[in-house]
C-alpha positions in Angstrom: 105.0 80.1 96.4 101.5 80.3 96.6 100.3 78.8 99.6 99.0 75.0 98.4 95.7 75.2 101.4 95.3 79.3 100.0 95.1 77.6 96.2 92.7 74.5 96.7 90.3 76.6 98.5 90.2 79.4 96.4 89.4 77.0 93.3 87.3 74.6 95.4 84.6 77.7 96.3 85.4 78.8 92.4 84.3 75.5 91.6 81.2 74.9 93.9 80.2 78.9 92.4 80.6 77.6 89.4 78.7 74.3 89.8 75.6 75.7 91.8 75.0 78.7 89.4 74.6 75.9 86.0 72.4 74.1 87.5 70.3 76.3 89.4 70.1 78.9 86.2 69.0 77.0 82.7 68.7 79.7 80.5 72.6 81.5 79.7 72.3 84.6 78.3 75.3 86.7 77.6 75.0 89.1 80.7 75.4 85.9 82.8 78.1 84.2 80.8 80.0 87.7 81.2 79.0 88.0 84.7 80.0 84.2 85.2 83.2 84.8 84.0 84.1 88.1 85.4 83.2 86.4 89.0 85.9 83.3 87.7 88.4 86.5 87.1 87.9 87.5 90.8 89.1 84.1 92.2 92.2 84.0 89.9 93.1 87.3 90.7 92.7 86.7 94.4 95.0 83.8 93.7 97.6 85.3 91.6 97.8 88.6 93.5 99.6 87.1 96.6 101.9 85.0 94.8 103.3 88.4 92.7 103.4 89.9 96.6 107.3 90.1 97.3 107.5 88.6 100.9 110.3 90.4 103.3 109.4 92.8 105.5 109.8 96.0 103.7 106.8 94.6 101.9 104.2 94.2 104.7 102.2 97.0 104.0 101.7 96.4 100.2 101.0 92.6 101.0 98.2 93.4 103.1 97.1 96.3 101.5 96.5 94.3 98.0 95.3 91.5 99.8 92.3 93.2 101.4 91.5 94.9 98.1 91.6 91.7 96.0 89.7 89.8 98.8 86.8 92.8 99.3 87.0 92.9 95.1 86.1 89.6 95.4 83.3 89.7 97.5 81.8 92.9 95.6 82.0 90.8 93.0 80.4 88.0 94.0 77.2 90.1 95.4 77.1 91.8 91.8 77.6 88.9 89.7 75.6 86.4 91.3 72.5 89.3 91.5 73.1 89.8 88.0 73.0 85.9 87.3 70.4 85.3 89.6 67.7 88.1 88.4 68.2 88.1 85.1 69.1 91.7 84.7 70.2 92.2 81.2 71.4 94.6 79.1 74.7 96.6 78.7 75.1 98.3 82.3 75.5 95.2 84.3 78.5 93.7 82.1 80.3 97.3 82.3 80.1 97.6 85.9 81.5 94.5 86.1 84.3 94.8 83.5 85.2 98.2 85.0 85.7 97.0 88.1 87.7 94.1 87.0 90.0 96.4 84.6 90.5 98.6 87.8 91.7 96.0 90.1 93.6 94.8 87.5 95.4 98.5 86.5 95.4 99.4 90.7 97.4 95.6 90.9 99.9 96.5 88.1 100.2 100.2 89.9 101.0 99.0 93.2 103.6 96.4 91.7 105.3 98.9 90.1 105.5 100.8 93.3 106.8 98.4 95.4 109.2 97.4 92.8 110.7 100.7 92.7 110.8 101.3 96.8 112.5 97.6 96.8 115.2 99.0 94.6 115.7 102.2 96.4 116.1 100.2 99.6 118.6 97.9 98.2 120.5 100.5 97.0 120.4 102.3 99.9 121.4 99.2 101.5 124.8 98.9 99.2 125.4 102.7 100.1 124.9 102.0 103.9 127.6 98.7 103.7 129.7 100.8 101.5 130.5 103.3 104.3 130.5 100.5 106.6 133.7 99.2 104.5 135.1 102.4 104.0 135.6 102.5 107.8 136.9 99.1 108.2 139.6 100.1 105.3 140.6 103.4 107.5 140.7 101.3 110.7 142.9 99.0 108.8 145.1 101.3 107.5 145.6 103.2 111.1 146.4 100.2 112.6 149.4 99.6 109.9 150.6 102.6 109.9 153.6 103.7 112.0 152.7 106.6 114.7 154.3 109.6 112.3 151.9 108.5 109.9 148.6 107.9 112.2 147.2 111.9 112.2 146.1 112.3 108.8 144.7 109.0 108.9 143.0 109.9 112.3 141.0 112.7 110.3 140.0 110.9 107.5 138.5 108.6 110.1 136.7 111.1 112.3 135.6 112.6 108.7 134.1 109.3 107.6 132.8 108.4 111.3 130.6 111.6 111.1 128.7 110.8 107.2 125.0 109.9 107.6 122.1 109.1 104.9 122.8 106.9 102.4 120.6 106.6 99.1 121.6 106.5 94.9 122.6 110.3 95.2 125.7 108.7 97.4 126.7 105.9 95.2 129.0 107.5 92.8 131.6 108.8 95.9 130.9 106.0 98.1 132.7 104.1 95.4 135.5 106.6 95.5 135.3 106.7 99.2 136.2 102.9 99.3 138.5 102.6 96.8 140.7 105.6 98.0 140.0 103.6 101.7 142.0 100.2 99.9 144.6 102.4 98.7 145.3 104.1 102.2 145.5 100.5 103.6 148.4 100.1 101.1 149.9 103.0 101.7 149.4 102.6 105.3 151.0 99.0 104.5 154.4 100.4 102.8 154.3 103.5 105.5 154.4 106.2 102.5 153.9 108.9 104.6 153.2 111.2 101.2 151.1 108.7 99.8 149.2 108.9 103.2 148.6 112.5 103.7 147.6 112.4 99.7 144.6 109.7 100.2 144.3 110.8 103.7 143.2 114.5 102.1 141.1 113.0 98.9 139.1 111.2 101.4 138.1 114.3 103.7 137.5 116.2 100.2 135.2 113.2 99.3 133.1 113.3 102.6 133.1 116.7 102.3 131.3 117.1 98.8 129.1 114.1 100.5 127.7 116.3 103.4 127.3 119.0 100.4 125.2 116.8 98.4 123.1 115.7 101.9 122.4 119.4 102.6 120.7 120.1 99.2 
């Protein structure tokens, strides 16, 4: 949420702008209603852009990066529109450096939300990849602990197997799911002491990390 101090402020000095300019300027000409309005889109969007800001730490550098553009935006805009307002410069070029600028905070906004939205998802899913092993291990733990000591050495490779994977990422997903199920079937096995069973998963799970570590060194 938009911080409720941030938001009163930000429309109280809209609002003062606002009320100084109309009655300290008589005549309104369409360069200053443009230029009035564009300075109006600066407050909103310095508003607006912090509450679309995800907030976690991953984030930080996008939250403040978009923050001191909308907030120096805003001030650039205030100088122009205000001189504009304040002169009397008319004509075309003052309302298209204005709109221009605006239409480019807006687009470099919508570009940087896209961004972040995609390096959020690639860290979450990295993050499912990363508790995926996690589980993996805890299922080959399991299932050397249950099994009887015949039955413990194939096991004990899958395990050193799976204790040596690193990186995790979307490329993973796909035989980290593999990886975990054929983990939960090993704990059965392990469970019923099916010693073929358990040199069978045992040797799909070292095949599995080993097409992982193939896929890593591409």
């Amino acid at each position: 949420m938009i911080n409720k101090i941030q938001l009163v402020s930000s429309l109280t000095i809209m609002a003062i702008v606002d009320v100084v300019l109309l009655l300290f300027v008589h005549e309104w000409t369409t360069t200053r209603i443009v230029s009035l309005a564009v300075i109006d889109a600066a407050f909103i969007l310095s508003i607006v852009v912090p509450y679309l800001s995800p907030k976690n730490e991953n984030s930080y550098l996008y939250s403040t990066t978009s923050g001191l553009l909308t907030i120096g935006y805003l001030v650039l805009e205030l100088i122009i529109g205000i001189a504009v307002i304040v002169t009397g410069w008319e004509g075309l070029v003052p309302i298209v450096i204005q709109v221009v600028l605006l239409v480019l905070m807006i687009l470099f906004t919508a570009i940087m939300l896209s961004t972040n939205s995609r390096v959020e998802k690639e860290i979450s899913v990295k993050t499912a990849s990363k508790d995926d092993i996690q589980a993996v291990k805890r299922e080959i733990r399991d299932a050397y602990n249950k099994a009887s000591k015949e039955n413990k050495p194939p096991i004990e490779r899958a395990m050193d197997d799976v204790g040596s994977l690193s990186g995790f990422g979307p490329m993973f997903t796909e035989i980290d799911e593999e990886l975990l199920a054929k983990s939960m079937d090993l704990v059965d096995a392990a469970s019923d002491d099916d010693g073929d069973r358990i040199k069978a998963l045992s040797k799909d799970i070292c095949n599995l990390c080993s097409r992982r570590r193939k896929i890593r060194s591409r």
